[in-house]
N, C-alpha and C positions, 0 to 999 in steps of 0.2 A: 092352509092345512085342511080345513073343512074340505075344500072343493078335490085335493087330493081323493079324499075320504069318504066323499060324493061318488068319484069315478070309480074308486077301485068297488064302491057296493051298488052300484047300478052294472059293472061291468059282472060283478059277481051274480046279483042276481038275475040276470037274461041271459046267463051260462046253463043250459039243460041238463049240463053234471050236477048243479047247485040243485037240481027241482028236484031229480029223484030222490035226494039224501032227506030233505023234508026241509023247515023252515034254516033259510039262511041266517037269520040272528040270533042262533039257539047256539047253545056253548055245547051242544052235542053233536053241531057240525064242525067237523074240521080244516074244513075248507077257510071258515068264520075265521075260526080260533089262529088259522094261521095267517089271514088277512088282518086281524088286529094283532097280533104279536109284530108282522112285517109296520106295520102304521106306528104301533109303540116303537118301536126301534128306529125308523125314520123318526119319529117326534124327539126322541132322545138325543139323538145326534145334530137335531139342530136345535135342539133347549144349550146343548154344552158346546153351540157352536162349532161343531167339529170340522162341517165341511168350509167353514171360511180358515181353520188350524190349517185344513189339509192345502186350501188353494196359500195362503202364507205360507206352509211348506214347500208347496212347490214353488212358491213365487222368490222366496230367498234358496234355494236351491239353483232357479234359474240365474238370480244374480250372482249366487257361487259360481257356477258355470260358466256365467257371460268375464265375472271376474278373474278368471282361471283362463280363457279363451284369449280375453287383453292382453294378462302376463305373458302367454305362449307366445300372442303376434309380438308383442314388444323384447322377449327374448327371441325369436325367431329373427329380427331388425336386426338387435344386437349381435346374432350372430353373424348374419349376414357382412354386418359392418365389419366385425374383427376377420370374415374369411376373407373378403374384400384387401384389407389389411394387410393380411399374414401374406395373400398372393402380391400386395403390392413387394413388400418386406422382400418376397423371394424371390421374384424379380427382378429387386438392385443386388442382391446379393447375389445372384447368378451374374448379373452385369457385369459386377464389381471380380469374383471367380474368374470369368471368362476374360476381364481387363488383365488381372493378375497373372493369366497362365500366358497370356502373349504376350505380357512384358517379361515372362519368364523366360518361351520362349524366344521372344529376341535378344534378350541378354547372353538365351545359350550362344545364338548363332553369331553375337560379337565376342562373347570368349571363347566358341571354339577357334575363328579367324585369330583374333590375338592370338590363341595357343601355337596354332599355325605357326604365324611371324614370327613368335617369338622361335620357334624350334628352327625355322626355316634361318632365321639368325644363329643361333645354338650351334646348328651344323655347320653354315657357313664360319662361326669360328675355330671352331674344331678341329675344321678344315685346314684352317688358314694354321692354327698351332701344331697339326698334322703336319704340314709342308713346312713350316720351320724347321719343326724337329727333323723333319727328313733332311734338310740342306743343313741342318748342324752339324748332324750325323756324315754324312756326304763328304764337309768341310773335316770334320775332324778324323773321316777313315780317309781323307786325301791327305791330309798334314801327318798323318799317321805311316803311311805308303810311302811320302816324300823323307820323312824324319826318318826311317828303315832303312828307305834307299840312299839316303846321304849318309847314312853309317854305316852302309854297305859300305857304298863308293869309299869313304874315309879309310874304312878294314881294309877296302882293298890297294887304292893307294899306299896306303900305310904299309901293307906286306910288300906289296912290288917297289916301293920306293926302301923298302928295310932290304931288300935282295940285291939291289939296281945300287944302293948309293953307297957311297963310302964316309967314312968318320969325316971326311976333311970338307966332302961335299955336302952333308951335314952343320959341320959348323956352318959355314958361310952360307947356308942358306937359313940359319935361324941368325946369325947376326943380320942379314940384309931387312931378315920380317922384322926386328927390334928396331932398325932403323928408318923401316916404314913404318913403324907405330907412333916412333917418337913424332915422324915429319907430321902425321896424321892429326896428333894430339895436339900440337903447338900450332 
């Protein structure tokens, strides 16, 4: 502190500003007055220690910093990990998506073929119950054609054989049909 206090009064007094004003160590220089007010006030701030306060402040400030800095990289890690992660994650689940949608569809493209077969059979028997019905119908508007025309024929027999025959010829030709029914029957 002396040698401070050394410097700043040899540096004061070989100042040509100091010489005009008159003696340097007079309390009616102010030049003085304010090179010992500057000296008390250094001297005070390191009677209470301040500047070792101030480097401790900065110096747990830096390790505030430096500890704030760790946390950041070791969460900055951790994220890393979980994006890493989350992209493995989506991924299989896009895998797993894109597996699904082609077994989807290939299942469409075996039930639309089944649907297919199966109609392709549908029609084929429809068909086929089409064509029955048609030869049923067929069958029964020919039995129906035949069954007319033999009661035709029978009416008209029947009228030309009621014009044509006489009682007697009559008789004898239903006793001969009784007598063919009997031989028939036995």
């Amino acid at each position: 502190m002396r040698n401070i206090l050394a410097l700043v009064l040899t540096a004061g007094a070989a100042s040509p500003a100091f010489a005009a004003s008159g003696p340097f160590f007079s309390l009616g220089n102010t030049d003085f007055v304010v090179s010992l007010g500057f000296i008390v006030f250094i001297a005070v701030l390191f009677y209470f220690k301040v500047p070792g306060m101030i480097g401790g402040a900065l110096d747990n400030r830096a390790q505030g910093i430096q500890a704030e800095l760790d946390e950041a990289r070791a969460l900055h890690e951790e994220a890393r990990a979980l994006l890493a992660s989350y992209e493995r994650k989506q991924r299989e689940v896009q895998a797993q998506a894109d597996a699904i949608v082609a077994a989807a569809k290939e299942d469409a493209v075996l039930a639309a073929e089944q649907a297919k077969a199966d109609l392709e059979k549908s029609i084929a028997r429809r068909l086929a119950a089409a064509q029955d019905q048609i030869a049923s119908a067929e069958a029964a508007a020919v039995k129906e054609v035949r069954d007319q025309a033999v009661a035709a024929a029978v009416a008209a027999a029947k009228s030309v054989l009621a014009q044509q025959m006489t009682a007697a010829q009559a008789n004898k030709l239903i006793d001969d049909a009784i007598g063919e029914v009997g031989r028939k029957l036995h």
